[in-house]
N, C-alpha and C positions, 0 to 999 in steps of 0.2 A: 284642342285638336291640332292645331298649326301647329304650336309648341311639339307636337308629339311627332307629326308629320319632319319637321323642321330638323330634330334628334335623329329621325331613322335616315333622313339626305345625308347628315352629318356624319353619322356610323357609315354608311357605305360608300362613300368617298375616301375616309379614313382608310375601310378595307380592302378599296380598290388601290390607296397610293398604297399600302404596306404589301400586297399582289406584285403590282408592278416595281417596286423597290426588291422583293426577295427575287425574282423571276431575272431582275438586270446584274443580283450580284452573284444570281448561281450559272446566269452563263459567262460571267466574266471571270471565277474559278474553274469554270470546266476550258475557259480561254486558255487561261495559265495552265493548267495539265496539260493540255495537247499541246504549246508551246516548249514546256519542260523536261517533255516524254523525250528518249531519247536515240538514234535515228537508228540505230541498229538492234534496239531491246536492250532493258537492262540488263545488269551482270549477273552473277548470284546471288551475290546479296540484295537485290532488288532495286539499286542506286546506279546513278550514273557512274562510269570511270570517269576521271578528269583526262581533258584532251592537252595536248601539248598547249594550245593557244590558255589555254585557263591556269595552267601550272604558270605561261612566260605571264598574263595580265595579273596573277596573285602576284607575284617577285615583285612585279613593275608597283601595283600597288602600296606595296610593304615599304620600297625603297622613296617612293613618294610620299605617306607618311610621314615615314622616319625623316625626310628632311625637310618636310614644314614643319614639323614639331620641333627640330631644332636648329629652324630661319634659315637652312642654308638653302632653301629653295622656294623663301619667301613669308615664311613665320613671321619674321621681323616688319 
């Protein structure tokens, strides 16, 4: 009877940590949507426009890149 007792504490702690594990990682995507959503509605197609600041930090990225890949800005 312990034994039996002992299995069902086990099973519901189980299904209380997988509870509070699904519950912590569906408000932490509904986190990221309200985060991502963007401040004026999206466009037509349903996506963000890239703002100027995103077009200058993609360039900025690209040119950072390309010069540790080829040590001029620290590769080596």
């Amino acid at each position: 009877m312990a034994r039996l007792f002992l299995f069902a504490m086990l099973l519901a702690v189980f299904v209380a940590i997988v509870i509070i594990l699904v519950s912590i990682w569906q408000r932490a995507a509904l986190a990221g949507q309200r985060a991502l959503r963007p401040m004026f509605g999206p466009n037509q197609e349903g996506q963000m426009a890239p703002t100027a600041f995103q077009k200058v930090a993609y360039a900025a990225l690209i040119v950072l890149l390309f010069g540790v890949a080829t040590g001029w800005l620290g590769g080596m």
